[in-house]
C-alpha positions in Angstrom: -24.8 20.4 -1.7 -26.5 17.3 -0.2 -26.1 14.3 -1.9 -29.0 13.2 -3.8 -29.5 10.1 -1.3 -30.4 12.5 1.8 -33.8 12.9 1.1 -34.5 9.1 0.7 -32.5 7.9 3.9 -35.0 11.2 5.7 -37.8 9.5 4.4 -37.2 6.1 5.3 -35.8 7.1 8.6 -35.0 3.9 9.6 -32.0 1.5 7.9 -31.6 -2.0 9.1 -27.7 -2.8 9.8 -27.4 -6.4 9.1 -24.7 -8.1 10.8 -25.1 -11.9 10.8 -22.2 -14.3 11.2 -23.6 -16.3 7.8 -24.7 -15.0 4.4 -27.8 -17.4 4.5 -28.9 -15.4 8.0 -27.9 -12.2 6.0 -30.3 -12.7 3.3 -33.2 -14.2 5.6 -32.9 -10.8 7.1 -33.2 -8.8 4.4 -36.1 -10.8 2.6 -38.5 -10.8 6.0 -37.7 -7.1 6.5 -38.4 -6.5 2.9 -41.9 -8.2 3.3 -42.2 -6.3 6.0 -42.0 -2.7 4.1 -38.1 -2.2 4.4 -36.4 -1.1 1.1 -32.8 0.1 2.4 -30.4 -1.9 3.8 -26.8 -2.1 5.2 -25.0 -5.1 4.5 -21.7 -4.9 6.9 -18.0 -6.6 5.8 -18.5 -8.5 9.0 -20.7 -10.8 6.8 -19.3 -13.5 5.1 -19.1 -13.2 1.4 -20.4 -9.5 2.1 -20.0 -8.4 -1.7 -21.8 -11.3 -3.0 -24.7 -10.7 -1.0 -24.7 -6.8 -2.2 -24.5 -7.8 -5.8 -27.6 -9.9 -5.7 -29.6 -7.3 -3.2 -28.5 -4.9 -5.3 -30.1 -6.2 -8.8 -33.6 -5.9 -6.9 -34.4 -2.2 -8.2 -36.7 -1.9 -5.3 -33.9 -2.2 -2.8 -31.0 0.6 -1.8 -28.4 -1.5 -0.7 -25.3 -0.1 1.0 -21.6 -1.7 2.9 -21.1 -1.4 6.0 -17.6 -1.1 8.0 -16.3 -0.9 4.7 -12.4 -1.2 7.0 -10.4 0.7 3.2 -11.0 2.2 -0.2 -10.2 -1.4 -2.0 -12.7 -3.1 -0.3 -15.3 0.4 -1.1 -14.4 0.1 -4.4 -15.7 -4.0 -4.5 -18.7 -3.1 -3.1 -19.6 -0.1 -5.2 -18.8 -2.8 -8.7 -21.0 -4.8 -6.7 -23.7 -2.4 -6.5 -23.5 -0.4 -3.5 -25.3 3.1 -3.2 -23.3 4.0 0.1 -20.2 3.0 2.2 -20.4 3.3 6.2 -17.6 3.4 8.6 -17.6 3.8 12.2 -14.6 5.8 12.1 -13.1 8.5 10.2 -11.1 7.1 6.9 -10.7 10.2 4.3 -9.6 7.3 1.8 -13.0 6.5 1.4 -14.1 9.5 -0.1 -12.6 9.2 -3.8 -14.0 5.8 -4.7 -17.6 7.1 -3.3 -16.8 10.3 -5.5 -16.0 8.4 -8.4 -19.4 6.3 -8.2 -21.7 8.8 -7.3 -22.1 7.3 -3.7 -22.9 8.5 -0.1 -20.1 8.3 2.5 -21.0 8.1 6.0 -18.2 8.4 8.4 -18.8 7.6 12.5 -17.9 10.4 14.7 -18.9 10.6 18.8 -17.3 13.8 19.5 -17.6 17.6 17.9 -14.0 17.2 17.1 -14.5 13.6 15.4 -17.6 15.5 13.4 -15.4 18.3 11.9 -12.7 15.2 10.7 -15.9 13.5 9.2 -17.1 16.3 7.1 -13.6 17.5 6.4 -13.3 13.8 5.3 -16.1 14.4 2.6 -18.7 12.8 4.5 -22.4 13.1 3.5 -23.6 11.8 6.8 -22.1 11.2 10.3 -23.0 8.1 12.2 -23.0 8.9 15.7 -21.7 5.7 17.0 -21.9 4.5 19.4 -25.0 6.3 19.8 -26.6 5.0 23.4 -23.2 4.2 25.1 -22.1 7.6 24.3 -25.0 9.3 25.4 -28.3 8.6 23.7 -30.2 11.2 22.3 -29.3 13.6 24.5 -26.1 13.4 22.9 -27.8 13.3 19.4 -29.1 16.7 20.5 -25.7 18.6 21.7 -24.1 17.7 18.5 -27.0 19.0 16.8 -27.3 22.1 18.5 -23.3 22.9 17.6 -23.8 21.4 13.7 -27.8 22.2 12.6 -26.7 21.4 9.2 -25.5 18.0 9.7 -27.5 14.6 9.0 -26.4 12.6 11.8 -27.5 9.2 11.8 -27.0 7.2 15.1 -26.5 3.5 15.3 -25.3 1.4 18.4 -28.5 0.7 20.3 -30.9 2.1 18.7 -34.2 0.1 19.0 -38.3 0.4 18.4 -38.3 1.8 21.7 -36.2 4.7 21.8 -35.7 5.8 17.9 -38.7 8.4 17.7 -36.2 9.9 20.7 -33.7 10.2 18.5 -35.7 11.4 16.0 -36.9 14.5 18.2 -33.0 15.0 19.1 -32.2 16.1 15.6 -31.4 13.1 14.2 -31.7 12.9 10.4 -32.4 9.1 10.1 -30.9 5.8 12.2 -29.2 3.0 12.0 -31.1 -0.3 13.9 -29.1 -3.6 14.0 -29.9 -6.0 16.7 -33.4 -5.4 16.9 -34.3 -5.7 13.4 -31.6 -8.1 12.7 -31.9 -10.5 16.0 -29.7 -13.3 14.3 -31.3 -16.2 17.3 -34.7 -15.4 15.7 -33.9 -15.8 12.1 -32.0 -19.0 12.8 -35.1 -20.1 14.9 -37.2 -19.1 12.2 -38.9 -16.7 13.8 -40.3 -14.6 11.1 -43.2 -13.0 12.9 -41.2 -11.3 15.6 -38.8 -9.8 13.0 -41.2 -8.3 11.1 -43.6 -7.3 14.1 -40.6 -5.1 15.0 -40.4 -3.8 11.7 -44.0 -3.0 11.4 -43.8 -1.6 15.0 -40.8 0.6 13.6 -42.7 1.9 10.5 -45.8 2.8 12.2 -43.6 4.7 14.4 -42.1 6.5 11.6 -45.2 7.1 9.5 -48.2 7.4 11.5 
C-alpha cells in the first residue's frame, strides 16, 4: 500500500532540497520559498544544527518538512522527535526503515540502477530517488527505470532545474527533488530574494498551469 504521503509529494511535484552551509541561509531559504507558494521542504544533515531547524519548520502546520541524507537510524530517529514527516538517503540503508515504521514516516532510499531499485524497495522504501538523476542519465534514464518498475514513485534529484523538470515529469517521474536552483545559497547571502522566488514561481506555473 502507498504511504499516505504519495499523493501530497504527486501534487506538489516539486520539493526544494535545501543544502546551505549555515542554518541562518537554511531558513532564509525556506521562508522566501514559502512566500513564494512552497509548503514541502527537505532539510539535509549537511546543515548545521539540521534538527533544530526541522523542529521549528516543523511547528508551522502549513509546512511538510522532511531530513535529508539522514547518513543512520540514530540520527532518523532525532529528526522524526524533531518533527520530520520523511527521511531521504541517497543510498540504500535498510536500517532506516524501522524508525520511519515506527513514526509513521516516508523513507526514500536513492537508487541509479534497476538492481539498486530492487535493494530500495526490498529496503521498505516508499520512494526511490534517482540520484544522481542528470549525471546518470536525465530523463531518459527516469524513463527506462520506469518502463521496467510502472509501479514505482521515483523521484530524481541531482540537477534537476526549472528548465528540464516538466522532462522529468513526462519520463514517469512521480515528483523531484530541486536543490541548487531553488536553493542558490550566493543569492540568499546576497539577499537576492526576487530571483529565488522568480524560480519558484517559474517552477509552480510549470507544474500547475
Amino acid at each position: 500500500m502507498a504511504h499516505q504521503l504519495l499523493e501530497r509529494f504527486r501534487t506538489a511535484q516539486v520539493i526544494p532540497v535545501v543544502r546551505t552551509r549555515t542554518a541562518k541561509s537554511a531558513a532564509t531559504a525556506v521562508a522566501w520559498l514559502r512566500d513564494a507558494g512552497l509548503r514541502i521542504f527537505e532539510i539535509t544533515m549537511t546543515v548545521p544544527d539540521a534538527a533544530a531547524l526541522i523542529r521549528d519548520l516543523a511547528s508551522d502546520p502549513a509546512l511538510l518538512v522532511g531530513a535529508g541524507t539522514v547518513p543512520d537510524a540514530a540520527m532518523a530517529d532525532a529528526c522524526l522527535k524533531a518533527g520530520a514527516k520523511f527521511i531521504v538517503a541517497p543510498w540504500v540503508d535498510p536500517s532506516l526503515a524501522a524508525p520511519c515504521q515506527a513514526a509513521g514516516a516516508a523513507l526514500i532510499l536513492g537508487a541509479l540502477t534497476p538492481t539498486e531499485v530492487r535493494a530500495a524497495l526490498a529496503a521498505s522504501a516508499d520512494v526511490v530517488k534517482v540520484f544522481p538523476a542528470s549525471s546518470g542519465g536525465g530523463p531518459a534514464h527516469v524513463k527506462a527505470l520506469v518502463s521496467v518498475f510502472p509501479s514505482v514513485a521515483f523521484c530524481p534529484t541531482g540537477g534537476v532545474e526549472p528548465g528540464n523538470f516538466a522532462a522529468y515529469l513526462a519520463a514517469g517521474a512521480a515528483f523531484v527533488g530541486m536543490g541548487g536552483a531553488l536553493v542558490d545559497e550566493r543569492r540568499i547571502e546576497a539577499g537576492d530574494r526576487e530571483t529565488i522566488q522568480a524560480a519558484a514561481r517559474s517552477v509552480l506555473g510549470t507544474a500547475h498551469p
